[in-house]
C-alpha positions as CSV (number, residue, x, y, z in Angstrom):
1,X,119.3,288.8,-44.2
2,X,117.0,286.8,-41.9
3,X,117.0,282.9,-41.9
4,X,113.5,282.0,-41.8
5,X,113.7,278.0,-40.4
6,X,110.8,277.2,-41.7
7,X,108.7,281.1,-42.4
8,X,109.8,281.4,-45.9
9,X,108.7,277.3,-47.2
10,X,105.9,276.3,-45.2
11,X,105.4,273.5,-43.3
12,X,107.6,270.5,-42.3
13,X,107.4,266.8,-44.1
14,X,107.5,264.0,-42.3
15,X,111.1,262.3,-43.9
16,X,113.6,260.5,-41.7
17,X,115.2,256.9,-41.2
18,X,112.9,254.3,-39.3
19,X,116.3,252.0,-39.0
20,X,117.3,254.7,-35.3
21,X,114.7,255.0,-33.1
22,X,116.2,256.6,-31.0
23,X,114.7,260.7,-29.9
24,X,117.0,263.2,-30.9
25,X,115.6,264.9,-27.2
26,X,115.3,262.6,-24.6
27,X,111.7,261.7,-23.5
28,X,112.0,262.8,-20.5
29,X,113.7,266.2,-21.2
30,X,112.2,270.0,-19.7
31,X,112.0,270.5,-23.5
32,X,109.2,267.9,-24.3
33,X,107.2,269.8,-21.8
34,X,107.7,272.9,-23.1
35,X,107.3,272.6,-26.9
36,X,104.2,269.6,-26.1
37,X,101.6,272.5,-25.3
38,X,100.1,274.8,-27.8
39,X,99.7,277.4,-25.0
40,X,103.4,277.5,-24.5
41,X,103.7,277.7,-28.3
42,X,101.7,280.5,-28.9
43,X,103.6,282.5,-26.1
44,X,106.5,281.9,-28.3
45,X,105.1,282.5,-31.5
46,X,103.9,285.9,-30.1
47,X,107.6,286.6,-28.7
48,X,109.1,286.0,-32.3
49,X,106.9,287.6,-33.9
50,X,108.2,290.7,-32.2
51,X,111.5,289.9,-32.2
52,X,111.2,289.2,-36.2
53,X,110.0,292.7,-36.7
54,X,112.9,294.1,-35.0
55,X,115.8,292.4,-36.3
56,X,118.0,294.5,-38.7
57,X,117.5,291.6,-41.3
58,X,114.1,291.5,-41.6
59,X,114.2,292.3,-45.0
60,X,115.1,288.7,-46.1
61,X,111.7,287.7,-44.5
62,X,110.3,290.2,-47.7
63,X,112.2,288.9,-50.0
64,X,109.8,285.8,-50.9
65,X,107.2,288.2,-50.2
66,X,105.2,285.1,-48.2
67,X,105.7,286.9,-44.6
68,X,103.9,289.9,-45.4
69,X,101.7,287.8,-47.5
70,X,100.2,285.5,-44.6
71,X,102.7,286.6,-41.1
72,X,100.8,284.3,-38.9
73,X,101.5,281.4,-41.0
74,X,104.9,281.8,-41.1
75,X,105.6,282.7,-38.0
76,X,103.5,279.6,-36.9
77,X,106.0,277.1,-39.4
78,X,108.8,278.3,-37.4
79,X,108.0,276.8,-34.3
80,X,106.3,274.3,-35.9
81,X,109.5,273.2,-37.6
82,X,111.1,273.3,-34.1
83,X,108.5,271.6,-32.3
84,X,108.6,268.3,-35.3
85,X,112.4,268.5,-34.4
86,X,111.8,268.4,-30.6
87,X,109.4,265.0,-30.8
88,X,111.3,263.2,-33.7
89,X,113.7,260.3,-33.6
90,X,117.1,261.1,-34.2
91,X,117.7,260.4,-37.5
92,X,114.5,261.8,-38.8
93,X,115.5,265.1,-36.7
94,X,118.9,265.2,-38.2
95,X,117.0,264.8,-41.9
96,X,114.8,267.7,-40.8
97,X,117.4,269.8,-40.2
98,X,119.7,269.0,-43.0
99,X,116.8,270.3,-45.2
100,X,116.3,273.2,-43.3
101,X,119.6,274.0,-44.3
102,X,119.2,273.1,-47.7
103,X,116.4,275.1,-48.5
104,X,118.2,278.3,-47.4
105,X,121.7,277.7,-49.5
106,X,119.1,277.4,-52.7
107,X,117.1,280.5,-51.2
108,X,120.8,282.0,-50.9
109,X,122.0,281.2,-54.3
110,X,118.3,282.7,-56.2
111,X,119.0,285.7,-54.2
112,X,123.0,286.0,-54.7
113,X,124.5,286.3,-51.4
114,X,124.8,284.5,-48.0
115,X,123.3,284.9,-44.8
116,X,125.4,285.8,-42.2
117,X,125.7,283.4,-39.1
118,X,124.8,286.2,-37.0
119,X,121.3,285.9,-38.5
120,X,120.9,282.0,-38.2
121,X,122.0,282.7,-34.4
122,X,119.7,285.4,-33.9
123,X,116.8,282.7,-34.9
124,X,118.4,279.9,-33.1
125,X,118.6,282.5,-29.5
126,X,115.0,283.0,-29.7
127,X,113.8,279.9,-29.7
128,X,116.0,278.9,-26.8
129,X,114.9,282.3,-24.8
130,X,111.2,282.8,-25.5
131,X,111.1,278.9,-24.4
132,X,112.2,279.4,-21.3
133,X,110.2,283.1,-20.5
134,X,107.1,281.7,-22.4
135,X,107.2,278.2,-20.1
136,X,107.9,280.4,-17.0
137,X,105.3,282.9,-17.5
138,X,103.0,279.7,-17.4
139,X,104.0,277.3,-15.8
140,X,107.2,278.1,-13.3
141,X,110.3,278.9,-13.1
142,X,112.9,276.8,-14.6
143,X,116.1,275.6,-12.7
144,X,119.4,276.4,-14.0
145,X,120.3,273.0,-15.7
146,X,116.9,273.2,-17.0
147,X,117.6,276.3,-19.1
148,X,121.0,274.5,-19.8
149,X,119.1,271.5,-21.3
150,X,116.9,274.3,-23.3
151,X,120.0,275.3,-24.7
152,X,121.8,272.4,-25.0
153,X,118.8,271.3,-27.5
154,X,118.7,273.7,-29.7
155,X,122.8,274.3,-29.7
156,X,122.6,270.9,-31.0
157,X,120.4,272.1,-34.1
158,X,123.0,274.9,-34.7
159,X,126.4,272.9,-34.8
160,X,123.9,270.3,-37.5
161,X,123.1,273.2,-39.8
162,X,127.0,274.4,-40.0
163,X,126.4,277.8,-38.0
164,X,129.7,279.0,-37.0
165,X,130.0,281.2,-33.5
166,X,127.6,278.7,-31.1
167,X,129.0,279.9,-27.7
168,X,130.4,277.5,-25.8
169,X,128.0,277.3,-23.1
170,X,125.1,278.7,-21.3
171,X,126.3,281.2,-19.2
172,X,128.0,282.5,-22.9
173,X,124.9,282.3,-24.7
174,X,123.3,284.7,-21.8
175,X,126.1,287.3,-22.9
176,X,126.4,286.1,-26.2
177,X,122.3,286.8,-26.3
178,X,122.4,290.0,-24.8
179,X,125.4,291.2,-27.5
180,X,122.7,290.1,-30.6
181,X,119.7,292.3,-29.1
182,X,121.9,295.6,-28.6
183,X,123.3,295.0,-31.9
184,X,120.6,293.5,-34.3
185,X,117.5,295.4,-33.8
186,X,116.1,298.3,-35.2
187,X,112.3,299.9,-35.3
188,X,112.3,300.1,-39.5
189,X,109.6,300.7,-41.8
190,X,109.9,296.8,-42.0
191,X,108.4,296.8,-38.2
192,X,105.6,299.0,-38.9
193,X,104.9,297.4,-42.0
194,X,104.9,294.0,-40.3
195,X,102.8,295.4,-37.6
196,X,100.2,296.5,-39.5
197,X,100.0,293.0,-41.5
198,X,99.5,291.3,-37.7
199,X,96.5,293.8,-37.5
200,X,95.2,293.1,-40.9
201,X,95.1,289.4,-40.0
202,X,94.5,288.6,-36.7
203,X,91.5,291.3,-36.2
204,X,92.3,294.5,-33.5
205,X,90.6,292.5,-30.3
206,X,93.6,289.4,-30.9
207,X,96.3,292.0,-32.1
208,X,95.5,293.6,-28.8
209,X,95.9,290.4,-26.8
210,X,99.5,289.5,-29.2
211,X,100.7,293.1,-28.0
212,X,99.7,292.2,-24.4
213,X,101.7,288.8,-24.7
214,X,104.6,289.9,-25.8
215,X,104.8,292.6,-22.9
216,X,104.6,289.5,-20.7
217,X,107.4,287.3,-22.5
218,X,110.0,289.8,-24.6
219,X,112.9,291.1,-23.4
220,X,113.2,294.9,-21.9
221,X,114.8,296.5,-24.9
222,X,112.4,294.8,-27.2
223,X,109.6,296.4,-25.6
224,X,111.6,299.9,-25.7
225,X,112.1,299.5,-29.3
226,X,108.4,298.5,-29.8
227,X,107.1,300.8,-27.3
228,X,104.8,298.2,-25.4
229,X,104.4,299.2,-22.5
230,X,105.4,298.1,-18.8
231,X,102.0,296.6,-17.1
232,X,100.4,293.7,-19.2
233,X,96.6,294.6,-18.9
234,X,96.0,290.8,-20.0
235,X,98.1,290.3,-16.3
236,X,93.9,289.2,-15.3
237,X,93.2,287.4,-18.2
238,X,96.1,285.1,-17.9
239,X,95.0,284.2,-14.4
240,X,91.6,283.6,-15.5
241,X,93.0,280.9,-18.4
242,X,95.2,279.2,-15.9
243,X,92.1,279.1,-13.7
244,X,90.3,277.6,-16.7
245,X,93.0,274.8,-17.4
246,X,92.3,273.7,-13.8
247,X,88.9,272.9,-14.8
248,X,90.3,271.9,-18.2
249,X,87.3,273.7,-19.5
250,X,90.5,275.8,-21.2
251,X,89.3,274.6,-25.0
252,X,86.5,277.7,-24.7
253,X,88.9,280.1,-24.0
254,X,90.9,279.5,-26.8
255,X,88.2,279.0,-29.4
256,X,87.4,282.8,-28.2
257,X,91.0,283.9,-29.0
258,X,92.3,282.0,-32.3
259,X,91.5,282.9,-35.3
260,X,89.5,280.1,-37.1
261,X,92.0,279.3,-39.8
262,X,94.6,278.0,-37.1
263,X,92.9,276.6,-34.6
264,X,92.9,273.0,-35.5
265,X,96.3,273.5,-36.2
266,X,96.9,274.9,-32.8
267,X,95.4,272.2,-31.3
268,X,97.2,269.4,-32.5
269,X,100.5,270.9,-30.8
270,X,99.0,269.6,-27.4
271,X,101.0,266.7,-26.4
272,X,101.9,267.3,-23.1
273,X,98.2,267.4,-21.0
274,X,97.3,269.6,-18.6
């Protein structure tokens, strides 16, 4: 059973106490800059959304039926969730996440049984990994206490929700990481089915560029599994975007790549400018 942080109820509210004003991540923090531009965000979207259609509990994504109902959107409140966490205050954060976790015990009880912490961590490790291989596929390479402040962050939401089995610190998250990928994914009828509902919704010429991405940002034995591929033919594409944000002329590009229904949405992630 899959925890869905956000795939399975929609969109986050804006609660939280006004009284601490203090960030819950530090203004200044490598994760700001990753999670304050869409284009970073959609390289991680597209890595989860592999990653989902892998994972040995995908079947808890079905069992609203709302994933294979609209995938993109659900996909997209996951790191939307994340993202309203990243650039709240603290206390609002916290509040985020402590109906996060709420949600899921009353998701647990209507379906009689628990998810595993295994399959909260599994969520959790992606967002940390697919923000550092999204933001250095990109932008650059991030130092090592940079990738320890990505993980620090999002550790933080863990030990909030009650997930038991956080490793201690990065350099046991990198194992720790490596365990949950030989261990929780599987190429099921879930996968193809999954696939075929990112066809049916983003149109072949997109699906196309989402397989392309994820070549570009997923880890080896998720492309094995999935059977991607080994050369990214987008590999000229993405040097003509980052060519096109130089110009910041970038806005035409992706009007050409995002489907209509999102693009606004998309959009509005921009906080951090080119």
């Amino acid at each position: 059973m899959l925890p869905c942080f956000g795939i399975c109820f929609g969109q986050p509210n804006g609660t939280g106490n006004e009284l601490n004003m203090s960030s819950f991540v530090d203004k200044d923090s490598i994760v700001r800059e990753i999670w304050g531009k869409a284009d970073t965000i959609l390289f991680i979207f597209a890595g989860a959304a592999a990653e989902f259609a892998l994972n040995k509990a995908v079947d808890w994504l079905y069992f609203t039926g709302r994933l294979p109902a609209d995938p993109l959107g659900r996909l997209f409140s996951t790191v939307s969730y994340a993202r309203s966490i990243v650039f709240s205050e603290h206390q609002e954060a916290l509040n985020a996440i402590d109906k996060i976790a709420a949600i899921h015990q009353k998701v647990e009880e209507s379906r009689g049984a628990q998810i595993p912490d295994w399959a909260y961590r599994d969520v959790l490790f992606m967002l940390i990994d697919y923000s550092i291989r999204s933001f250095e596929v990109l932008e650059r390479k991030l130092k090592e206490e940079e990738k320890m402040e990505v993980y620090n962050v999002f550790t933080r939401v863990g030990q909030r929700m009650g997930i038991n089995g956080l490793p201690s610190n990065y350099q046991a998250w990198l194992q720790l990481r490596n365990d949950h990928l030989q261990q929780n994914l599987i190429k099921s009828n879930f996968t193809i089915d999954l696939y075929q509902q990112y066809r049916k919704h983003l149109g072949w010429l997109r699906f196309l560029l989402l397989k392309e991405v994820q070549v570009l940002v997923v880890p080896k034995h998720v492309n094995t599994l999935l059977g991607l591929g080994k050369v990214p033919m987008v590999l000229p594409v993405l040097g003509a975007y980052k060519l096109t944000r130089f110009f910041k002329i970038d806005g035409i590009f992706k009007n050409a790549l995002l489907p209509g229904a999102y693009k606004a949405q998309i959009h509005n992630l921009d906080v951090v400018k080119n």
